[in-house]
N, C-alpha and C positions, 0 to 999 in steps of 0.2 A: 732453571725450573724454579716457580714458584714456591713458598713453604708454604704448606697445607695448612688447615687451621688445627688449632689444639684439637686433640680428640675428647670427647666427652658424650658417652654412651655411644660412639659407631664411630663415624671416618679417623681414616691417617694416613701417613707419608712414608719416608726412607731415610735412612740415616749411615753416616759412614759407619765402617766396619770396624776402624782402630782409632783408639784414642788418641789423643793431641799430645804431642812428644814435649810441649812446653807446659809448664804449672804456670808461668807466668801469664799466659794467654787464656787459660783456664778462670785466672783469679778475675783477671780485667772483664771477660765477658761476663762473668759471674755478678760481677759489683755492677755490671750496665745492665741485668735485665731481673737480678735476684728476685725483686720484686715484685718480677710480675707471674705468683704462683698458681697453680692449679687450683681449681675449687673444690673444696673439700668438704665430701658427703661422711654423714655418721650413718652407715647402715644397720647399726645396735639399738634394740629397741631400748629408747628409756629407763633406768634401773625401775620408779616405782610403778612405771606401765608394765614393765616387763615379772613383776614379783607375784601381779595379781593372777598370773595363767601359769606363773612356774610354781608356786608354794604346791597348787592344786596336787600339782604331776609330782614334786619330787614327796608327798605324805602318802601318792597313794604308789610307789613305785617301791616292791619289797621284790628282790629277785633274790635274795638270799646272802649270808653271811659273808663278807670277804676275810681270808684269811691270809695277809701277808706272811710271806712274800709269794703265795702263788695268785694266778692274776687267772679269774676264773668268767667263763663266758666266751672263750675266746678259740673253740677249739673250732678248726677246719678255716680260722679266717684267715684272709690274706691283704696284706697290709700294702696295696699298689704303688705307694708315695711315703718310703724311704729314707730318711737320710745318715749318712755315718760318715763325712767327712771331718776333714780338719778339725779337732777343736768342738765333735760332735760325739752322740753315740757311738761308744764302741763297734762293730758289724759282729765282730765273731761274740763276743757279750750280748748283743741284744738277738741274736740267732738264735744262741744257747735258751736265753729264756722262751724267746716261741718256742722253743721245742720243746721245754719243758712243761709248757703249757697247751701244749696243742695242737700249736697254731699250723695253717697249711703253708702260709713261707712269706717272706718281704721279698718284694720290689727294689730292688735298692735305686734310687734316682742320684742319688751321689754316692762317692765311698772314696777312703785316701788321704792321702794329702796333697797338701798344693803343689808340692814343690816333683814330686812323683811323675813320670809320663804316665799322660791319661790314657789308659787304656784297662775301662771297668769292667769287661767280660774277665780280664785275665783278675783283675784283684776282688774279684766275688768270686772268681774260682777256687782262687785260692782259702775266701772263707770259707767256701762251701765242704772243701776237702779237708780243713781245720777241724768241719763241725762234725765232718762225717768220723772224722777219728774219735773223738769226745763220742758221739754217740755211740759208737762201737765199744770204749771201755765203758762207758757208762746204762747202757741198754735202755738209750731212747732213741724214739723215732726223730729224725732230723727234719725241721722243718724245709719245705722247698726254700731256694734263693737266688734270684733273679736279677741280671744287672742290665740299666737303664744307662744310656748312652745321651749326652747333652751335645749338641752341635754347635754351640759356641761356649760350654760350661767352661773351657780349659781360658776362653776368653782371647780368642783367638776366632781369626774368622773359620766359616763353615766351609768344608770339601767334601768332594767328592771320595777320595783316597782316605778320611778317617773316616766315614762313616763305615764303607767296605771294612778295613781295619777291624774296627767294631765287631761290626757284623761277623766276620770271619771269627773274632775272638769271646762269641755266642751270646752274644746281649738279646734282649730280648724286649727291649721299648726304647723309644728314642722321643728326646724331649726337645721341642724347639727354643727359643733363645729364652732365657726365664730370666736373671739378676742385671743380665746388661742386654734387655731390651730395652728401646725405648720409651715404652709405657712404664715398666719399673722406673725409672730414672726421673721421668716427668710426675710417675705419684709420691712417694717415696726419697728418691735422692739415690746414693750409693757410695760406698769408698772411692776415695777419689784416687788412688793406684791405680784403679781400675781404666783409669783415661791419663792419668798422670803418672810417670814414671817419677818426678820428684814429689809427690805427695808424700805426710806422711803414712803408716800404715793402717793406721784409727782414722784417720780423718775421716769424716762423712759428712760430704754434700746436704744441704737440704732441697728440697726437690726442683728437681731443674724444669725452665723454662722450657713449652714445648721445642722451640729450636736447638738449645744446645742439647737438651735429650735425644734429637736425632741425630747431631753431629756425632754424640759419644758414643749411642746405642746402635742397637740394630734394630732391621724391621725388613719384613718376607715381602712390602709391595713397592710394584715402580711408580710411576708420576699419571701410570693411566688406572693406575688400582687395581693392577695385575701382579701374581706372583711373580716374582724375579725368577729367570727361568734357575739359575741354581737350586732355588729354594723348591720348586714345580721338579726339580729332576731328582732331586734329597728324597723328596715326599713318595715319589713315584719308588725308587728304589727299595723306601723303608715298604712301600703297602706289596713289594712283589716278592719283599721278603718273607711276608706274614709277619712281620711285626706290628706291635701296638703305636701308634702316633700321640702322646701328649703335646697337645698345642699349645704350652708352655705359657709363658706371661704374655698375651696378644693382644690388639685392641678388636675389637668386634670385625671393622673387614677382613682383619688376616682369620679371625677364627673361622668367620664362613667361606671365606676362600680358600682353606682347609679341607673344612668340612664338605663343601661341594666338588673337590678336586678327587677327595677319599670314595664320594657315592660315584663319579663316575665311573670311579677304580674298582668300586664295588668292595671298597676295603670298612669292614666294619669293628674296625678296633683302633678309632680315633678317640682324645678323651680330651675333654674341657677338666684341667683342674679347679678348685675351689671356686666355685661359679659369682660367689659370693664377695671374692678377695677385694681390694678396691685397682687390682690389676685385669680382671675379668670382669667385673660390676655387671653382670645379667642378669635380665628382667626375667621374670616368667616365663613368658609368650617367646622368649629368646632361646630360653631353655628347652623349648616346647618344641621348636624350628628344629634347633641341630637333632636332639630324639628324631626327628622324622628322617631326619640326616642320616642317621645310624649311629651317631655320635651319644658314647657315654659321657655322664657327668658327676663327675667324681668329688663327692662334696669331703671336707677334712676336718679331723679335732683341731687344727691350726686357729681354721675359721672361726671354732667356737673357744678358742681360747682366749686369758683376759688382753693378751697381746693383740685381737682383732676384733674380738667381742660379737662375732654375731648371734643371735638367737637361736636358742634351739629349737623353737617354736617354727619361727620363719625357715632353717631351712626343713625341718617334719613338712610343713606347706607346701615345700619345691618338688620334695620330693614326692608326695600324694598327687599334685599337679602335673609332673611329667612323667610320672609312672616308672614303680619300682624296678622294671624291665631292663632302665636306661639310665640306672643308676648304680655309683659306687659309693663306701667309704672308704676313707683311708684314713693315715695317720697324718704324714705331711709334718713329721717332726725328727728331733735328734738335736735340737737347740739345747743347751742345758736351761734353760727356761723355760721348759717344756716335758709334760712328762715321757719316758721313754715309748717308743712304739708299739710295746705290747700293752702298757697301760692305756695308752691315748686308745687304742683300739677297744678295749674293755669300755672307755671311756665315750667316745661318740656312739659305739653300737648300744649302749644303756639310754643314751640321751633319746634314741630314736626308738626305742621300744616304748620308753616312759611313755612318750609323747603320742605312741598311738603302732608303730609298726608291728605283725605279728611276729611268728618264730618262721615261718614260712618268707615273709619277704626279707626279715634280718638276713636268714642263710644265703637268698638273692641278690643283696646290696653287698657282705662280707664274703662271699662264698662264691656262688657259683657265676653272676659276674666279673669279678675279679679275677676268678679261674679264666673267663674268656679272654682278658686282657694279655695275663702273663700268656698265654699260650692252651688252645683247645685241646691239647693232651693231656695236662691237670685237672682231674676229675678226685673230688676229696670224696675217699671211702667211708666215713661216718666219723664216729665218738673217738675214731684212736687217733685219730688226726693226720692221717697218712693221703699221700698223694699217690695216685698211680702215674706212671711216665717219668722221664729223666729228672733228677731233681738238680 
């Protein structure tokens, strides 16, 4: 089989599943093609283009005093994109604060450590029973918390047998390949452990050529631009579960080959993360397609932070443009470079109110959206910030 061409806004290829057992074979291909890198778009508007439309919005944008350390604005929201692993946000620490704030629950998309067998229904069980004691001596409502299942996150290829697993062990979203896909790899780079066994454990690649990104990574198509039937029988399983689908880091054909796999399934709790990312890179009108999809899009403080920089102007536009109905926020954080998830959440839903959203479609993008996502039993009662259904 031919190698595809690079992708760059739509087509791509397949890549093996497991890394190269040699570093040395890694180095040598590296130094023969290093060179020839990806093109590299700045999707952030210009600092003094971008100052003449934000000065405006943040003089006239008064929602009222904050008073640390309570993190206010944030009550009934639910925060879809999670993260508390390794080296990250605490889960039982940053539960405790949504709950003390409000909030209606996280998502969690990671949780753990590395070294841990993944199995994140049971270790978000575990927080959730943590917090339900704390809340008990302490006499707050506990926010919902929900875990997200990755199918190659452990970095290991994808089955049939962990996802059931999962499943069985009551996750409630499953994310398709995200840090070792191939699109990640080809924009970005990645630890080179990740494909090398003697790498060291810092090191990190700079972005890999589209070929060796498919050898190292993965990718959901075959050689005719078809789902690989694992990937078509994964999908099928998660949509007849009633779970949510994030379509993880994709390039444009796996996301519409998703998205049109979910509408025949009649599954409408598929989600484009950060639409924005330079892993997802969608236009408008792309965004526009999957909405008709039934496809959510799930925009994050990640995007707008100074680690991606997109504008908060640009995405208020995306989201006016493909209508608030088919839209999410989320966090998308837990880096410690980042602020924690209930602040980031305070944080992007301010960004899009300034910028024009009312109090009516805010509760739809943090609220009752999201509610669809984690599951249509979560129904948030008002101001106390409680969930009805299993939390």
């Amino acid at each position: 089989m031919g190698i595809p061409p690079e992708p760059h806004r739509s087509s791509l290829p397949e890549p093996d599943a497991c890394a190269s057992a040699e570093g040395s074979d890694f180095e040598r291909e590296s130094k023969e093609v290093m060179s020839d890198k990806p093109e590299l778009k700045d999707p952030a508007t210009p600092t003094m283009e971008r100052c003449i439309t934000s000065y405006p919005v943040r003089r006239r944008f008064r929602p009222g005093v904050v008073f640390p350390p309570q993190v206010p604005g944030v009550e009934g929201v639910i925060d879809i994109h999670c993260h508390a692993h390794q080296g990250q946000q605490d889960a039982l620490a940053v539960t405790k604060l949504a709950s003390q704030n409000g909030m209606g629950g996280l998502l969690f998309k990671t949780i753990g450590g590395f070294k841990e067998e993944y199995r994140p229904g049971r270790q978000v069980a575990r927080v959730r029973d943590e917090l339900h004691r704390w809340a008990d001596q302490t006499g707050t409502t506990p926010c919902g918390c929900w875990a997200g299942f990755g199918i190659t996150i452990d970095n290991t290829p994808p089955t049939v047998a962990k996802l059931r697993q999962s499943i069985a062990d009551g996750i409630s979203a499953v994310w398709m390949p995200v840090f070792n896909h191939a699109i990640s790899l080809h924009k970005v780079g990645g630890l080179e452990m990740w494909w090398d066994p003697a790498a060291n454990s810092s090191q990190h690649s700079e972005p890999l050529p589209w070929e060796l990104a498919l050898k190292y990574g993965y990718y959901s198509l075959d050689e005719r631009g078809k789902l690989k039937p694992l990937i078509e029988e994964l999908i099928r399983i998660v949509a007849d579960s009633g779970l949510a689908l994030f379509f993880g880091h994709a390039t444009h054909a796996e996301i519409f080959a998703y998205a049109e796999l979910l509408d025949k399934l009649n599954c409408k709790r598929g989600v484009v993360d950060h639409p924005f990312s330079p892993f997802i890179d969608l236009s408008i009108e792309q965004m526009r397609q999957l909405a008709a999809l039934g496809v959510t899009l799930n925009f994050t403080y990640d995007e707008l932070s100074p680690l991606l920089g997109v504008d908060p102007l640009r995405m208020y536009e995306a989201i006016r443009a493909v209508g608030v109905d088919h839209v999410t926020l989320s966090s998308d954080v837990g880096d410690p470079l980042l602020p924690n998830s209930v602040e980031a959440m305070r944080q992007i839903r301010n960004y899009m109110a300034a910028f024009g959203l009312n109090a009516q479609e805010l509760d739809a993008v943090c609220i009752d959206n999201p509610a669809r996502i984690v599951g249509p039993e979560y129904v948030y009662a008002g101001a106390a910030g409680t969930l009805h259904g299993p939390a």
